[in-house]
C-alpha positions, 0 to 999 in steps of 0.5 A, spaced: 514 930 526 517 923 525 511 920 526 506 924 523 511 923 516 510 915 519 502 916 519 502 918 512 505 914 508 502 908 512 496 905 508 490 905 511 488 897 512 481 896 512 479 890 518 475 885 514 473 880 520 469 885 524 465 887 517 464 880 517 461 879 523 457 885 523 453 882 516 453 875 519 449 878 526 445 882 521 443 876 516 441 872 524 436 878 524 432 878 519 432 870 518 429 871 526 424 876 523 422 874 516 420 867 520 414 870 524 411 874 519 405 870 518 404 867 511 397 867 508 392 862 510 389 858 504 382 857 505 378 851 502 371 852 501 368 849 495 361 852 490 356 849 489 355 845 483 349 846 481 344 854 484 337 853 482 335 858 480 327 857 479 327 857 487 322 863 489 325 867 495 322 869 501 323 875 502 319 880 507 314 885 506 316 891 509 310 896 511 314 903 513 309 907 518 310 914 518 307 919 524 307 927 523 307 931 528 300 934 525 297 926 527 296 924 521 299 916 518 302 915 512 303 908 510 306 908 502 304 915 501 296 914 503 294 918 509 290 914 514 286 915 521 285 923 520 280 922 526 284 921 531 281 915 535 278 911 528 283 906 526 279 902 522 282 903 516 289 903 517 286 896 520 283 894 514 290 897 511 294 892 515 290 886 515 290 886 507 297 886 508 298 881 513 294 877 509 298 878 502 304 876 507 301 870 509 298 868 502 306 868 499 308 865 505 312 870 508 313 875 514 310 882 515 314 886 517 312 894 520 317 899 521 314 906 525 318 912 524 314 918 529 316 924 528 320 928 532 315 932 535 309 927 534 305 925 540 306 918 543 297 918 543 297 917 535 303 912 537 300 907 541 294 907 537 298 905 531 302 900 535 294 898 537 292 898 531 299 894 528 296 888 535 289 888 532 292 886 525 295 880 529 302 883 526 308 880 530 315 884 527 314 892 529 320 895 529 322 903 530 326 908 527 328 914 526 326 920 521 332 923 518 
């Protein structure tokens, strides 16, 4: 019973030096750790001092060709080649085009874009008529 009459009366003493240790282990962690985040790069680079703007751009023409299951080919809303084996006039369309591509200095660019079901005939014939007009850049997509 002595004892624990001892006990508390006795203080309760707080050891400081293992406190210490603890903060300067914990102050070593986060210098190791703050040193490799990486730090913003500064990237130089400069403008230019003067744009001119008077300078035209050569953008593409851009022809979009669409093929409906039906056969029919519309370019821009104008249906071409009802017949299904004279493309005169879609190669009449594109020769214009490719003319006025040439003219401006730039390049003709077709895009075909078949339908799901459309029959891979009236494709080539457009891919024939898109050779017949000298067109070098034929690109393919597919409709939504």
């Amino acid at each position: 019973m002595k004892l624990i009459e001892e006990m508390m009366n006795k203080k309760a003493e707080l050891e400081i030096a293992p406190l210490i240790d603890v903060v300067f282990l914990l102050l070593i962690y986060f210098m190791v750790t703050a040193s490799l985040v990486k730090k913003e790069a500064d990237l130089s680079f400069m403008l230019p001092a003067k744009v001119d703007v008077t300078e035209p751009l050569d953008l593409p023409i851009e022809v979009l060709i669409e093929v409906s299951e039906l056969g029919d080919i519309v370019i821009n809303g104008m249906v071409f080649a009802k017949d299904q084996n004279n493309m005169d006039d879609l190669i009449g369309q594109l020769l214009s085009l490719k003319e006025a591509a040439d003219s401006s200095g730039t390049d003709l660019i077709v895009n075909i874009m078949p339908a799901d079901k459309a029959l891979h005939g009236r494709i080539i014939r457009v891919m024939d008529a898109c050779a017949a007009a000298n067109v070098k850049n034929m690109s393919f997509s597919m409709s939504m």
